[in-house]
C-alpha positions as CSV (number, residue, x, y, z in Angstrom):
1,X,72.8,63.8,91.3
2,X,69.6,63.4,89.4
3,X,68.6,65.7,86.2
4,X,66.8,68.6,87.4
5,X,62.8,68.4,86.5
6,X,62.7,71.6,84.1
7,X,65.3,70.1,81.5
8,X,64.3,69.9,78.1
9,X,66.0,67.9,75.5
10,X,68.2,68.6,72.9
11,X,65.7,69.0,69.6
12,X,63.1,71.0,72.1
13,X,66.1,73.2,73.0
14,X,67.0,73.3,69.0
15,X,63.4,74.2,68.1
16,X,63.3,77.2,70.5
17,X,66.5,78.5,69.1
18,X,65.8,78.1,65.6
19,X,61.8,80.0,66.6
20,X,63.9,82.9,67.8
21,X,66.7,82.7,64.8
22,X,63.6,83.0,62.4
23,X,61.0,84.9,64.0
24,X,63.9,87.7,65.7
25,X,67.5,87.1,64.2
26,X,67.0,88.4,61.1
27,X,64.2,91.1,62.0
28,X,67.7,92.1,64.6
29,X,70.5,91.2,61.8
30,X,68.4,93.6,59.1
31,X,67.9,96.9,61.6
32,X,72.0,96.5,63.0
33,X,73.4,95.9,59.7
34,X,74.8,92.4,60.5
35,X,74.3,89.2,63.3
36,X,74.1,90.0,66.9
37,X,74.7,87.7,69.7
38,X,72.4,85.3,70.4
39,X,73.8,83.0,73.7
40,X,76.3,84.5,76.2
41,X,78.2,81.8,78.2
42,X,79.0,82.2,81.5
43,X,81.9,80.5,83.9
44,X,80.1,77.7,86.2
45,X,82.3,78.5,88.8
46,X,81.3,82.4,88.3
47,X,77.8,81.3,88.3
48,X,77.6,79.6,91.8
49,X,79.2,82.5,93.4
50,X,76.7,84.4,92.1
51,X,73.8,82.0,93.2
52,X,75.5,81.6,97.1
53,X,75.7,85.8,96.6
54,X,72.2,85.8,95.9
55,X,71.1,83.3,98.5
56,X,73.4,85.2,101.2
57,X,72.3,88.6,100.5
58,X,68.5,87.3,100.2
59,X,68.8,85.6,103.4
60,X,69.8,88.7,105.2
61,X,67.1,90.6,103.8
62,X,64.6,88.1,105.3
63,X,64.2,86.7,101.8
64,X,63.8,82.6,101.7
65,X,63.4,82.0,98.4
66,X,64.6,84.1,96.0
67,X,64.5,84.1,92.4
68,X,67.4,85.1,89.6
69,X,65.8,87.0,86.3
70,X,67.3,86.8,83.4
71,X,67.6,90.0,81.3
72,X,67.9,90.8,77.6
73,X,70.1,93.6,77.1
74,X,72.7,95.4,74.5
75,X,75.7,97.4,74.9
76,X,76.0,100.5,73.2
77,X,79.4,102.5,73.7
78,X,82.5,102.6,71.2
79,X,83.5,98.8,72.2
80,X,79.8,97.1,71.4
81,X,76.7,97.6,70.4
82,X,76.0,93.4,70.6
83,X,73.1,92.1,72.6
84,X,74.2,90.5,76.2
85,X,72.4,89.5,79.4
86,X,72.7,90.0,82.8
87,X,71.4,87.7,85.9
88,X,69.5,89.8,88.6
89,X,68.0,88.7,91.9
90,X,64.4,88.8,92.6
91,X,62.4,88.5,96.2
92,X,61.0,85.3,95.0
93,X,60.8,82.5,92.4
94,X,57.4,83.8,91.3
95,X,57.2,84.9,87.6
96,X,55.9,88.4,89.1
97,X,57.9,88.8,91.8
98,X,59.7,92.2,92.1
99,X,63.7,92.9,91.3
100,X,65.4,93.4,94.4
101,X,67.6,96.3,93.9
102,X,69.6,95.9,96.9
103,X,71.8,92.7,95.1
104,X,73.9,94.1,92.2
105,X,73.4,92.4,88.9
106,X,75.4,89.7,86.9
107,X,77.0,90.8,83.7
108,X,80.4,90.2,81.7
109,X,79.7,86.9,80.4
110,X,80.6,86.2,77.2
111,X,78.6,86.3,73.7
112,X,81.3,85.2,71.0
113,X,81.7,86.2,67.6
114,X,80.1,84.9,65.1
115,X,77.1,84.3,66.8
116,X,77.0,80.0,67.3
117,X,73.6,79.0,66.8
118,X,72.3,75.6,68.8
């Protein structure tokens, strides 16, 4: 398998991270009163099912080529306030392109404590 054409490489990928650890980390770390998440890892395996969910449940809506969006989000109950992500399905790979709110979301990956930094 060849390496997909939107990869970046390792000191691009460092550079955004350390952009967002200075320019939103500490603005974040200052207003909560300590670190919040900053990555949330996700099982491969539970990835792809997600993915052939998204492309099945797509396909039945007459949707060819749908996108996933990726969400910033925070908890904010007595287990967690942390930040988190979730994965949602759109009707199409286009920036724009509308949620599609008949395919439940992606959630429960995990963020790790202390927050690793790339």
């Amino acid at each position: 398998m060849t390496k997909p054409k939107n990869c970046i490489t390792v000191a691009a990928a460092k550079t955004l991270q350390k952009n967002w650890n200075t320019t939103r980390a500490v603005d974040i770390a200052k207003a909560m009163g300590s670190k919040d998440c900053c990555a949330i890892t996700f099982n491969i395996d539970q990835l792809q099912e997600f993915i052939n969910y998204v492309k099945d449940e797509s396909a039945k809506q007459g949707i060819d080529n749908p996108g996933i969006r990726v969400y910033f989000a925070a908890y904010n109950d007595k287990e967690s306030t942390k930040a988190t992500v979730f994965l949602n399905a759109t009707e199409s790979d286009d920036g724009n392109s509308d949620n599609n709110y008949g395919i439940d979301p992606l959630n429960m990956g995990n963020g790790g404590f202390p927050p690793k930094a790339y």
